[in-house]
C-alpha positions in Angstrom: 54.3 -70.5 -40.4 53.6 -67.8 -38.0 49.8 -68.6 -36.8 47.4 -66.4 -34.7 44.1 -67.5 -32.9 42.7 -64.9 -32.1 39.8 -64.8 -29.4 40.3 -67.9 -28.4 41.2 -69.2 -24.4 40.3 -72.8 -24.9 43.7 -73.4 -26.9 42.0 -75.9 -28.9 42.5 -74.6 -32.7 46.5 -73.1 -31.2 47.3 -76.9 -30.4 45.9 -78.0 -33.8 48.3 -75.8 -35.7 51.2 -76.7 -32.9 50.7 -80.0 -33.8 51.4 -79.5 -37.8 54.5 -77.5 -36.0 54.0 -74.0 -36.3 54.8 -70.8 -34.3 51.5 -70.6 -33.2 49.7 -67.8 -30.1 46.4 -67.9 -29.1 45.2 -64.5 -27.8 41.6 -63.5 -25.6 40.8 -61.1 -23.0 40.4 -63.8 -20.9 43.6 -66.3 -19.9 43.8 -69.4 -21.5 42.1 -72.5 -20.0 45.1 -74.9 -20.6 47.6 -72.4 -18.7 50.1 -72.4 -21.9 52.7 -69.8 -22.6 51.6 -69.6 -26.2 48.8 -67.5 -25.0 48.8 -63.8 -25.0 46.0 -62.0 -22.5 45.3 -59.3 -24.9 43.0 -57.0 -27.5 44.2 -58.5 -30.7 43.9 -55.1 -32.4 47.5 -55.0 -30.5 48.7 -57.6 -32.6 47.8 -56.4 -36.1 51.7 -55.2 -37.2 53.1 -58.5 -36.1 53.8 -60.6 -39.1 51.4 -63.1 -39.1 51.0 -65.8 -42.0 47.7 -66.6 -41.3 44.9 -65.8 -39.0 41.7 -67.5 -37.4 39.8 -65.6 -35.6 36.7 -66.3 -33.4 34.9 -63.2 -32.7 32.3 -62.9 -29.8 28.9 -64.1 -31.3 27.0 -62.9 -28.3 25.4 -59.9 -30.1 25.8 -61.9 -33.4 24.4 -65.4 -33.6 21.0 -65.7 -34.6 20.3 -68.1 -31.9 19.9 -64.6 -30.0 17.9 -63.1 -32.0 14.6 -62.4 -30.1 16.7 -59.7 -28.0 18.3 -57.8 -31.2 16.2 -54.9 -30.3 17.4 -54.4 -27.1 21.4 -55.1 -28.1 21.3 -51.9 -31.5 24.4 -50.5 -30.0 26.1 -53.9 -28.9 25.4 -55.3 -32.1 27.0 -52.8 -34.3 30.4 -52.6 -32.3 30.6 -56.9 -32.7 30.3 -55.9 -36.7 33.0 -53.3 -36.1 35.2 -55.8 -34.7 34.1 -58.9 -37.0 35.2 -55.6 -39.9 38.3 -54.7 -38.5 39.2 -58.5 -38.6 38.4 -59.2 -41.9 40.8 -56.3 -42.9 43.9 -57.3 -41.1 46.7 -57.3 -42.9 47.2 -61.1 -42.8 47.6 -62.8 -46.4 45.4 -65.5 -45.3 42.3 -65.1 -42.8 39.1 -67.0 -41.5 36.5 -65.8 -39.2 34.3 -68.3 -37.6 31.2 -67.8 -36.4 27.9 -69.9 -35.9 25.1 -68.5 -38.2 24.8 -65.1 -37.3 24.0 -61.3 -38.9 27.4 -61.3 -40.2 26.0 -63.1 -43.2 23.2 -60.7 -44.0 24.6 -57.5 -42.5 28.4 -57.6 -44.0 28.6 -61.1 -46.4 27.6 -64.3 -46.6 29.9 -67.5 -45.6 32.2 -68.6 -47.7 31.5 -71.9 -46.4 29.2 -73.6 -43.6 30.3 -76.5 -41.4 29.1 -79.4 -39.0 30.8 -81.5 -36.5 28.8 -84.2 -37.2 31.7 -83.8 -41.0 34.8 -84.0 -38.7 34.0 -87.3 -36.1 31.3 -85.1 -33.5 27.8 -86.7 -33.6 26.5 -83.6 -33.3 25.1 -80.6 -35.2 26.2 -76.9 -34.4 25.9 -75.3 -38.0 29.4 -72.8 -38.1 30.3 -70.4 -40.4 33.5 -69.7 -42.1 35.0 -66.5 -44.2 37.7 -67.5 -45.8 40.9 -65.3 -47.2 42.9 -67.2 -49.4 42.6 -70.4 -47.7 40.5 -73.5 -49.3 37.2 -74.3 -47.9 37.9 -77.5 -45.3 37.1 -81.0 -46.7 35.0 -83.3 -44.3 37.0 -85.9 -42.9 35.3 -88.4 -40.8 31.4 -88.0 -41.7 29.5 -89.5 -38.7 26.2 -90.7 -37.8 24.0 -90.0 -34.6 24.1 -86.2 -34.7 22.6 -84.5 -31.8 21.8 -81.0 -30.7 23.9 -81.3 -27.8 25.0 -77.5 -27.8 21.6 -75.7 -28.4 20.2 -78.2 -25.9 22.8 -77.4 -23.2 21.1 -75.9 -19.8 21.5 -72.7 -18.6 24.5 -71.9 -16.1 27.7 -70.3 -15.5 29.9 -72.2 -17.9 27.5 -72.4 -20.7 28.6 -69.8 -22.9 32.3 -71.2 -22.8 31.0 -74.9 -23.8 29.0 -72.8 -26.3 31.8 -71.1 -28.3 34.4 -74.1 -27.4 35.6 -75.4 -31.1 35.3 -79.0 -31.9 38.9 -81.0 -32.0 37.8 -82.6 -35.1 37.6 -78.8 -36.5 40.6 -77.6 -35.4 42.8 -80.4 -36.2 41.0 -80.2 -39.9 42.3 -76.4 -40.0 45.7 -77.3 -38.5 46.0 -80.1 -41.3 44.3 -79.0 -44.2 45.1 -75.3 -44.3 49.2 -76.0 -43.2 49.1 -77.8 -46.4 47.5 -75.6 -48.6 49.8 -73.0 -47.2 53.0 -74.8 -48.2 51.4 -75.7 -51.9 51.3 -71.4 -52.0 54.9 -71.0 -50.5 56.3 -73.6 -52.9 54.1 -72.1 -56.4 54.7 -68.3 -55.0 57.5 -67.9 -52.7 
């Protein structure tokens, strides 16, 4: 399967899906963190005609999440280009898409989650509510439920790194997309063709 990340340079959810084997590229404006060749420093709008089976895709929530909320009146013009791009995502001409996102204007400005996470359901003590839309693909099933769940993330101090730890997608996540979504993927090809 042919798999894009799209605005992602931590590589986390392209080596979940390059462990269940798949042709899988990460893309950001920024270079990836891990250095890997499966990375493309790009605009994914670039890479819209190229074939891909599925999509996930981790648009900026900087002038999204309501974390941010009490400076939505300053950020009018900001905000509404991050909905453009969060829109021109969702219609990408990928059979199968998700768009994650913590709990943002997304939901009340274009459409609510098809689904709503915690790492705390994938082996992370810790909460970080995150939003999925989902194309196609099933909504993911927890797989390691654990205890002792922190707000390590909205607790995290102010510095120059913080906004990278921020948007930084748990391992338990991604390897729960890389499993769980391969396989409902090949249940399709085999039922479909």
């Amino acid at each position: 399967m042919k798999v894009l990340v799209a605005c992602e340079f931590s590589g986390v959810v392209r080596r979940a899906f390059s462990d269940a084997g798949h042709d899988v590229w990460s893309c950001d404006l920024l270079p990836s963190e891990d250095q890997s060749d499966r990375h493309l420093e790009c605009d994914v709008m670039d890479l819209r005609h190229e074939g891909w089976d599925l999509m996930i895709a981790h648009p900026p929530c900087t002038h999204l999440a309501v974390s941010g909320a009490r400076w939505f009146g300053g950020k009018v013009t900001e905000q509404a280009a991050a909905l453009d791009f969060v829109c021109e995502l969702m219609l990408f001409q990928v059979d199968r898409i998700a768009i994650e996102n913590p709990v943002s204007v997304i939901s009340s400005k274009l459409c609510k989650p098809d689904q709503i996470i915690q790492p705390w359901q994938f082996g992370h003590g810790e909460t970080k509510a995150t939003c999925l839309w989902l194309k196609n693909l099933p909504q993911l099933r927890p797989t390691d439920v654990v205890e002792g769940r922190e707000q390590r993330i909205h607790k995290m101090p102010p510095g120059p790194n913080r906004w990278a730890e921020r948007s930084r997608t748990f391992e338990g996540i991604a390897k729960a997309m890389g499993e769980q979504w391969t396989d409902e993927c090949h249940i399709q090809r085999e039922l479909f063709g």
